[in-house]
N, C-alpha and C positions, 0 to 999 in steps of 0.2 A: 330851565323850564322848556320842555318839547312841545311842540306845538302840530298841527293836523299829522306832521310826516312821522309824528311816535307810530310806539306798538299799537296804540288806543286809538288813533287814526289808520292806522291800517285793519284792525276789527271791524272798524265801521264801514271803510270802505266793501270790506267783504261783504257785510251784511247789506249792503245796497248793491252793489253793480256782480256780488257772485260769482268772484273768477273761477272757472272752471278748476285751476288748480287746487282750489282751495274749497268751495263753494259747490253744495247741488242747487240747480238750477230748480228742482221738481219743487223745493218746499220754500217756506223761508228761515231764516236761522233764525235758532233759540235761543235763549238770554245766554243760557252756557255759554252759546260759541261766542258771543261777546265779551266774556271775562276769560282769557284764556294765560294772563299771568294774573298776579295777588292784586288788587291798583291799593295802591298808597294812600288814599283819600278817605275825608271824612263826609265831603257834601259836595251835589253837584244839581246844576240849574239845565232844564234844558225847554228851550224858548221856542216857541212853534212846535207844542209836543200836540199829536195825535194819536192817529190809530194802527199806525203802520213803523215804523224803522226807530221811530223817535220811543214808543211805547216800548220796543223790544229793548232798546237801551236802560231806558227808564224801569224796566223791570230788572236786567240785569244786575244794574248799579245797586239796586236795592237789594236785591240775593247777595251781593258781594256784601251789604251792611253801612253802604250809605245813605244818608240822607238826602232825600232826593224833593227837587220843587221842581213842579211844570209847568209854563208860560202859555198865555195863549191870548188871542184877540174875546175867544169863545170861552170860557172856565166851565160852564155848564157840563160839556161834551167831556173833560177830564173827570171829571166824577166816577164814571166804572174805574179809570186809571189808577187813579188816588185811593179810591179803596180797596184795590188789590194789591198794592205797593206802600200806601202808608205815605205816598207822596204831598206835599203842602201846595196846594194850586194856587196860580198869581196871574192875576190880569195884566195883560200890555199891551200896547201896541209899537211892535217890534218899529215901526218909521218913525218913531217922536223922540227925539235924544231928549227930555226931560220924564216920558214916560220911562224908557229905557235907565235911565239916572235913578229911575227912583222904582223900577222892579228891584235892582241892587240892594239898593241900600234895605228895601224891604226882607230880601232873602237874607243878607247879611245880622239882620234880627232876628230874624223867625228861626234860619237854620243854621245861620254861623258862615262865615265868606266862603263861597264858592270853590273849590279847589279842580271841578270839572266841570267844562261850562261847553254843550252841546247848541249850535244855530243852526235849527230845523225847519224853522218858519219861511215862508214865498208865496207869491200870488203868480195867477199867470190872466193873460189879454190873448186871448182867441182871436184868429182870422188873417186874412193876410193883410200885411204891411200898410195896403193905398186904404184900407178899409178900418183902422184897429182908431177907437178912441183913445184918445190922447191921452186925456185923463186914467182912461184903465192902465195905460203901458207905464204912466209915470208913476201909479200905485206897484203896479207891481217890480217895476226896479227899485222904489222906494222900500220897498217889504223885503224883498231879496238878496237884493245887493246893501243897498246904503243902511237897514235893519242888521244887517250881520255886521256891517264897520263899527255901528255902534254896540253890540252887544262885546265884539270881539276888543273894544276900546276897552270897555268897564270890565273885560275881566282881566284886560292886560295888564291897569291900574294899580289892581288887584294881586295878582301873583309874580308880575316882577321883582317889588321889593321882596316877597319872600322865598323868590327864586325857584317857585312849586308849581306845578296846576298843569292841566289840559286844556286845551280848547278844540275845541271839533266843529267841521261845520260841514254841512252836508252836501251832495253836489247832486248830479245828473248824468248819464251819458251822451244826451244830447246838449249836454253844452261845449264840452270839448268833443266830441267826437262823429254826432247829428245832427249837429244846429243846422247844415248844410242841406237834409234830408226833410226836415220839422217847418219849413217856412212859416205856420199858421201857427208855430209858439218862439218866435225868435226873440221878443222881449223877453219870456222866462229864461230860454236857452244862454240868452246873453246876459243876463242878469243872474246867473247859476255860474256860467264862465268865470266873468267879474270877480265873484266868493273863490271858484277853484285856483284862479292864477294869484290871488292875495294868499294865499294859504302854504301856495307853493312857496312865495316867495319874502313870507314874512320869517324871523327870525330873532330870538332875544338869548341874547348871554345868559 
């Protein structure tokens, strides 16, 4: 199983941070340029889906003829998603490993175990450092970082024994590369980092 550094983790990166080499900066990429070999899959979950990078996924997967379920705190706001893709929408909230336990097991009835599992979801706490409520900063490393540990656990669960799957999780450029610049979002930035250097550095036979 390949994990964020596949092919399928490199599409995604395109479609968010835009390399020049690869990427026009003027628009944003089409679901096309996200399927650019055949994927092997029958069904894919993607948890914190909105209206931006997660939606162009989400539409891709479904052109390509997977079965696709969207995740969110909000379900309401997937609804245009869902009925343009055909996608299953599912309530979470990506920081409760029992909520999270039992999106799974939900998906895994409704559309059959996961075999592409996208973490799109984060919050962020505005302001600088001497000033940020506590409480906002620990919602949003809870949403961002320790939300993808758990999402990225249960699909690990999941496609190791069968040696298959994807996992993807989304990042920032000001976590590795602004955080320094951003002062007034250094919980999200840091809590985005957290996701990118796990992702770098996970691995399964």
């Amino acid at each position: 199983m390949r994990e964020s550094r596949s092919t399928y983790g490199l599409e995604l990166t395109c479609a968010y941070m835009r390399p020049s080499s690869v990427c026009d900066y003027r628009r944003p990429a089409t679901h096309e340029e996200l399927i650019m070999t055949t994927i092997p899959y029958r069904a894919a979950l993607i948890v914190g889906a909105g209206s931006g990078i997660s939606a162009s996924v989400a539409r891709g997967l479904a052109t390509a003829g997977l079965k696709v379920g969207v995740a969110a705190r909000n379900v309401d706001k997937l609804a245009p998603l869902a009925v343009e893709t055909g996608a299953e929408r599912f309530l979470v909230d990506a920081s409760d490993p029992a909520a999270v336990a039992h999106l799974f097991e939900e998906v895994d009835t409704r559309l059959g175990v996961p075999d592409v599992v996208l973490y799109n979801a984060g919050a962020r706490a505005h302001g600088p450092t001497a000033e940020l409520d506590p409480e906002a900063v620990r919602k949003a490393v809870e949403i961002s970082a320790f939300g993808g540990f758990l999402v990225v656990q249960q699909a690990a669960r999941r496609m190791i024994p069968r040696g298959a799957g994807a996992i993807l999780l989304t990042g920032a450029s000001a976590s590795a590369l602004r955080a320094i610049r951003t002062p007034r979002r250094s919980p999200w930035a840091s809590s985005r980092y957290v996701v990118w250097r796990r992702a770098r550095h996970e691995n399964w036979a």
